[in-house]
C-alpha positions as CSV (number, residue, x, y, z in Angstrom):
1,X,-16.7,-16.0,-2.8
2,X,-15.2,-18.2,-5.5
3,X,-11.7,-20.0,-5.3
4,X,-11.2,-19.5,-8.9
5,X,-7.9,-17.5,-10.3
6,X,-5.9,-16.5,-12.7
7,X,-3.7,-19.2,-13.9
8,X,-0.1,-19.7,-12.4
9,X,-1.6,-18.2,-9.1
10,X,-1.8,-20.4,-5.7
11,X,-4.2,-19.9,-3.2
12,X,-3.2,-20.1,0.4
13,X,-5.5,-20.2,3.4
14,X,-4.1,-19.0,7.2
15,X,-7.3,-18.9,9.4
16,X,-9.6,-16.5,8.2
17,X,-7.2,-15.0,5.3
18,X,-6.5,-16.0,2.1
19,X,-3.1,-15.2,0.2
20,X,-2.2,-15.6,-3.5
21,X,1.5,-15.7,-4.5
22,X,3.6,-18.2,-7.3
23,X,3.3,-21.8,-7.4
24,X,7.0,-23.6,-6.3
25,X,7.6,-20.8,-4.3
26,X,10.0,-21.7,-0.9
27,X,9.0,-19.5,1.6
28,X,11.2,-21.0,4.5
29,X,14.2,-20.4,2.2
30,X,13.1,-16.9,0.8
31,X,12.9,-15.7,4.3
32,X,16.1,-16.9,5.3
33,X,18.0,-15.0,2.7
34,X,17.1,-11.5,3.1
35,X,19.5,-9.5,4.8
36,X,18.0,-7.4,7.5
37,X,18.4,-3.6,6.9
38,X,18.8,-0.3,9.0
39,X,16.3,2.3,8.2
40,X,17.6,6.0,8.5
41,X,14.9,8.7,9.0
42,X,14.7,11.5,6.7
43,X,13.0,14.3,8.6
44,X,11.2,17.3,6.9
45,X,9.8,20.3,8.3
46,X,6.5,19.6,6.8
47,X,4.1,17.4,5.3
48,X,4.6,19.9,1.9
49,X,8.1,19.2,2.4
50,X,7.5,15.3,2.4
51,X,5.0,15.9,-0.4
52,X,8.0,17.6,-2.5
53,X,10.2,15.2,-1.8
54,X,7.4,12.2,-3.0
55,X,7.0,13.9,-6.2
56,X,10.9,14.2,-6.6
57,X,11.6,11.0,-6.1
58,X,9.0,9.9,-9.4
59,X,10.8,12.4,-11.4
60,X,14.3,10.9,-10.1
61,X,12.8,7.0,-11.4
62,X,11.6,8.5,-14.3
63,X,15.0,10.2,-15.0
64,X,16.9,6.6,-14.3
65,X,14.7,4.8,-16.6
66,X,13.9,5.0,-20.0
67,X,10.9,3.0,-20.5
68,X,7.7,3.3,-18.8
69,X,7.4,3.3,-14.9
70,X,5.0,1.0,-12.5
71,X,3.9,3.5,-9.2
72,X,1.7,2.1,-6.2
73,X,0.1,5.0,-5.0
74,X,-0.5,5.6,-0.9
75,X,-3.9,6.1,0.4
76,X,-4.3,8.4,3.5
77,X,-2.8,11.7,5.2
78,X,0.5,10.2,4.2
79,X,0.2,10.9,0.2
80,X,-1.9,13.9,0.4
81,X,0.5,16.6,-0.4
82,X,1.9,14.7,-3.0
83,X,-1.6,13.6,-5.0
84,X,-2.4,17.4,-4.6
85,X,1.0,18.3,-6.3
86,X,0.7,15.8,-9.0
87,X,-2.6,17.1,-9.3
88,X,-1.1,20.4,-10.0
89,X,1.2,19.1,-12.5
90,X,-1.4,17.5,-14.5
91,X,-3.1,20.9,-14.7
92,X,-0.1,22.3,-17.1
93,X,2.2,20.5,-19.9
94,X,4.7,20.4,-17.4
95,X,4.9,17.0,-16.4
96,X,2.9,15.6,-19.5
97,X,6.0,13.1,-21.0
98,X,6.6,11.7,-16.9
99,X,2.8,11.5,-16.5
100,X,2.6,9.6,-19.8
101,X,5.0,7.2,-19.2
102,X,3.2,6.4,-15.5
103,X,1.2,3.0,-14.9
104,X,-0.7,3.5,-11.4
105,X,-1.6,1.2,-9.1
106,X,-3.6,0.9,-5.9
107,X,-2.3,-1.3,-2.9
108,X,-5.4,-2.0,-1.1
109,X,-9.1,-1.8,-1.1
110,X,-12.6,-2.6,1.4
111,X,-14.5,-5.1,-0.3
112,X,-17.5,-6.0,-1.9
113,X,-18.4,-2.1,-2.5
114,X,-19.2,-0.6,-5.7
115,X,-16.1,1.6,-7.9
116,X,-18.5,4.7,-7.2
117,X,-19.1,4.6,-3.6
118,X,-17.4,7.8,-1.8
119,X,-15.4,5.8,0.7
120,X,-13.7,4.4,-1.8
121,X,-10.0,4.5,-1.9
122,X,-10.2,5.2,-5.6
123,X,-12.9,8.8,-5.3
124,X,-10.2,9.7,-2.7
125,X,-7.7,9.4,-5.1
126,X,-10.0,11.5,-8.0
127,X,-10.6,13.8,-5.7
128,X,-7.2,15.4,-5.2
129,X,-5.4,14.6,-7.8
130,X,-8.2,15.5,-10.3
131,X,-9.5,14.5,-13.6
132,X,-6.7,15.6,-16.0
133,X,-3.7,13.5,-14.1
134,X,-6.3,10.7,-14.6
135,X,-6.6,11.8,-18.4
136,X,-2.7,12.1,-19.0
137,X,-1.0,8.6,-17.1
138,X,-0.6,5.9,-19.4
139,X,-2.9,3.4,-17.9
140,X,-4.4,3.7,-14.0
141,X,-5.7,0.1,-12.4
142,X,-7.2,-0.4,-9.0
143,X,-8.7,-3.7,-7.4
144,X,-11.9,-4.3,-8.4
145,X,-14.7,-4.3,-5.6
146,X,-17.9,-5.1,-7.3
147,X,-16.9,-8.4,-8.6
148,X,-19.0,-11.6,-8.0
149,X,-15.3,-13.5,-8.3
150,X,-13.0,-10.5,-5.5
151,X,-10.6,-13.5,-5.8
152,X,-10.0,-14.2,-9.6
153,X,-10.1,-10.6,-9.6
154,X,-7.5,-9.8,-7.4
155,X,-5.4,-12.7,-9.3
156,X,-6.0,-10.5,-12.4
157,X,-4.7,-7.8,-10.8
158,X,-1.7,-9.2,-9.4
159,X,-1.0,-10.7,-13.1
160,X,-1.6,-7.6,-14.9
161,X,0.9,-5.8,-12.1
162,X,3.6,-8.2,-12.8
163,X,3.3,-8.1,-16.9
164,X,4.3,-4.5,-16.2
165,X,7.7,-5.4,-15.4
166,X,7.0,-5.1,-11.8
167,X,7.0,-2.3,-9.3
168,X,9.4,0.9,-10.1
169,X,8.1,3.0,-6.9
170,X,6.0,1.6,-4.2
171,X,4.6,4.4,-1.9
172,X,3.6,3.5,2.0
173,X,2.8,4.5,5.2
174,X,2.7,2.5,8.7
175,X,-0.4,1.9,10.0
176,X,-0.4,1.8,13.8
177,X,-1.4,-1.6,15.6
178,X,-1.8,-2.7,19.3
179,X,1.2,-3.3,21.5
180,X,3.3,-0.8,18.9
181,X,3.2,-3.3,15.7
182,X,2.6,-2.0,12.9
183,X,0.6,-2.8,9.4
184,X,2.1,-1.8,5.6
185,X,-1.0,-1.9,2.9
186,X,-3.3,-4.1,4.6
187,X,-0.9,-6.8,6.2
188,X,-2.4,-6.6,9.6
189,X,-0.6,-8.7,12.3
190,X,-1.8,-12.8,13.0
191,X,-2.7,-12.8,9.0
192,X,-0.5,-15.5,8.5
193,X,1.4,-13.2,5.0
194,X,4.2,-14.7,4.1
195,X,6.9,-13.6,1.8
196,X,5.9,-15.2,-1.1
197,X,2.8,-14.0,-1.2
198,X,1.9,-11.2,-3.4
199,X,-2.0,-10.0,-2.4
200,X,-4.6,-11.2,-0.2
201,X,-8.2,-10.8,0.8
202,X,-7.7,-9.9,5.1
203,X,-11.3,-10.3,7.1
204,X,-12.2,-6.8,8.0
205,X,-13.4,-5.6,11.8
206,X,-16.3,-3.3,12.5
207,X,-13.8,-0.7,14.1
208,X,-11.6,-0.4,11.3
209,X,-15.0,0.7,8.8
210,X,-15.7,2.8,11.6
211,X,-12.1,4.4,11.4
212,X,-12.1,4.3,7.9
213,X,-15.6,6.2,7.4
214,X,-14.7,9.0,10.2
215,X,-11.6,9.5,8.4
216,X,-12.9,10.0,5.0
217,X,-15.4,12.5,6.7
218,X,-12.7,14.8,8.0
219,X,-11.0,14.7,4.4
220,X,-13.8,16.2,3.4
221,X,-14.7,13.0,1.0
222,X,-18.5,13.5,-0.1
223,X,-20.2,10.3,1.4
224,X,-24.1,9.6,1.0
225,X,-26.1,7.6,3.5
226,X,-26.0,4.5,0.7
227,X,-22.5,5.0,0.2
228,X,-22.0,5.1,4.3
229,X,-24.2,1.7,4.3
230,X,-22.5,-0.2,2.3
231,X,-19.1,0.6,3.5
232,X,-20.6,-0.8,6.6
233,X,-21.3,-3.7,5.2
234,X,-17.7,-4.9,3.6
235,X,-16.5,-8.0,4.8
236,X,-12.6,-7.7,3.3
237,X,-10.0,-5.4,2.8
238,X,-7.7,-6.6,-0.4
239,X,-4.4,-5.8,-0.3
240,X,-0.6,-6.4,-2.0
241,X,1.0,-9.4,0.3
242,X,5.1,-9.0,1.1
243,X,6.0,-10.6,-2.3
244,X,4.7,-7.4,-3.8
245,X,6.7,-4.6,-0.8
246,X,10.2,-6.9,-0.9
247,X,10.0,-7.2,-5.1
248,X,9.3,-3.2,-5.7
249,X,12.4,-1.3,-6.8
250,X,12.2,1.2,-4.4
251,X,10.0,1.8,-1.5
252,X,9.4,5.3,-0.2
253,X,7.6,5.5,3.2
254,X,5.8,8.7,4.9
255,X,4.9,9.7,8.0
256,X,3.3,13.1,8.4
257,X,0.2,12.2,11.2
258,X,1.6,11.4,14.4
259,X,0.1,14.4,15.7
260,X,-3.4,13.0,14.8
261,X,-2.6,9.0,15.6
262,X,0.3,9.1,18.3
263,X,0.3,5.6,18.4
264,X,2.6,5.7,15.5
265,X,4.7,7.0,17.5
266,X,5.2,3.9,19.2
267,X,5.1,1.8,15.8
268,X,7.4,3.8,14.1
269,X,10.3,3.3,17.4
270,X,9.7,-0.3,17.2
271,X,10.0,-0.3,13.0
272,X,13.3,1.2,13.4
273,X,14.9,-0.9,16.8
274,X,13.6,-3.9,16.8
275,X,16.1,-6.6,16.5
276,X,15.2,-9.3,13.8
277,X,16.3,-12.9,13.9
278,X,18.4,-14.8,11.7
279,X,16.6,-17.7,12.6
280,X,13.9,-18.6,10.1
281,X,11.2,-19.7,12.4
282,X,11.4,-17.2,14.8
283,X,11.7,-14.3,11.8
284,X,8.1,-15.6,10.4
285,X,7.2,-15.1,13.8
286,X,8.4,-11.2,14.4
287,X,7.1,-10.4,11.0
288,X,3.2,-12.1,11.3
289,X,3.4,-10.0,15.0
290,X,4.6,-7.0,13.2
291,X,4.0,-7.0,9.3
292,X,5.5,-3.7,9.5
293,X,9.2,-5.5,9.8
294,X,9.0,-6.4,6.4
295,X,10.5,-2.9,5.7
296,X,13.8,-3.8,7.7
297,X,14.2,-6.7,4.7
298,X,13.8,-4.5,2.0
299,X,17.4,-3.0,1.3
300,X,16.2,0.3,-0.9
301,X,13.6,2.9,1.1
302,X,13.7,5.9,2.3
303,X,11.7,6.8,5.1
304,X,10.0,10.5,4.8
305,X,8.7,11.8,8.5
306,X,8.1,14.6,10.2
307,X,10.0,15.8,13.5
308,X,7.2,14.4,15.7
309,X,7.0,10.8,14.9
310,X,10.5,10.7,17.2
């Protein structure tokens, strides 16, 4: 893997992971400044409910803003309903001047695999919400994963995110961890993220591909034996960095799969009571532990669950 990138983009190294975020940046003094927030639980009766209230909440940014609108789309259980409903939408006029005015992103990504390989994020993501939503959004960009350069490419990606004007809506889950931390995109705990940095490339463990492939299974994704051995084979998973989670507008988190993965349970308790420091130092230290903090710091989500994450 190269070290080349985009220009105005710094590389970062923390052990095994590599971050990218904005030359000059102050870390120690970003930190510092964000105010630590309480996060309210919205509970729905189902995970159609939460999907509803997902879609809603792009027709309430679309309603608020007159020019176009930057989305990161959630991989997972936790978007489902919603891709199927936008889906849906896509399949009538209904939503055509919304679904025109939508430039879709991705937040994470195994890597090196090819754009057509089944376990892909990305053939997930065709698969429910279907050709025609793909046809009708304004413009639709993932991170590449057959580059020779996954690093320059993921610079590009960062730069062509932040020409946009930025993130409007960021979708996101909570990925349970051990000891009940917690992981948003692919900021797994230990990574060394910090919170001016806006992607990074995290080392990838055998268990999570074998997690990830046994999930796509039960999704019903369609997954040949070369598509199966080369997921096997990724080294990386690529994903937005806390820059990206604390600059998006608005931040809408779901939880619908406790009942499947009860150690969210345990995640989710510790998101919402853990006390965070004031002290710089020791904050850097909760949120490496516990990437899933960085949602305390962000002072606009809304947190979508369903009765049996509490």
């Amino acid at each position: 893997m190269s070290t080349a990138r985009a220009d105005g983009i710094r590389r970062r190294v923390a052990g095994n992971n590599i971050w990218l975020g904005h030359n000059g940046a102050d870390e120690r003094q970003s930190l510092a400044c964000l105010k630590v927030q309480q996060i309210s639980p919205c509970v729905l009766e189902s995970e159609a409910a939460v999907g509803r209230a997902m879609l809603q909440e792009i027709k309430d940014a679309g309603a608020a803003k007159r020019d176009d609108l930057v989305i990161i789309l959630l991989g997972g259980r936790g978007a489902q309903a919603l891709h199927r409903l936008l889906g849906e939408m896509a399949q009538t006029g209904e939503g055509d001047r919304l679904l025109g005015r939508l430039h879709v992103f991705t937040q994470d990504a195994l890597a090196p695999m090819r754009m057509n390989n089944g376990l892909s994020f990305v053939r997930d993501f065709e698969r429910l919400l279907g050709k025609a939503f793909f046809e009708k959004v304004k413009s639709f960009t993932c991170m590449r994963t057959d580059a020779a350069d996954l690093e320059t490419e993921l610079a590009l990606y960062v730069e062509k995110l932040e020409s946009l004007g930025g993130i409007d809506l960021l979708f996101l889950g909570l990925g349970p961890e051990q000891g009940g931390a917690s992981h948003l995109a692919y900021i797994k705990p230990a990574s060394g993220a910090t919170a001016d940095d806006v992607a990074g490339m995290i080392p990838i463990s055998q268990s999570i591909l074998e997690h990830h492939i046994a999930k796509f299974k039960a999704g019903g994704s369609v997954v040949s034996e070369a598509d199966e051995a080369e997921c096997r084979g990724a080294t990386h998973i690529l994903t937005l960095g806390p820059a990206a989670i604390l600059g998006a507008r608005r931040i809408v988190q779901s939880v619908v799969d406790a009942s499947t993965a009860p150690a969210k349970r345990e995640s989710y308790r510790r998101l919402l009571e853990t006390e965070i420091s004031d002290d710089a130092a020791t904050r850097a230290s909760q949120l490496d532990e516990n990437p899933g903090l960085w949602l305390r710091l962000h002072g606009n989500v809304r947190s979508l669950i369903l009765a049996d994450v509490l």
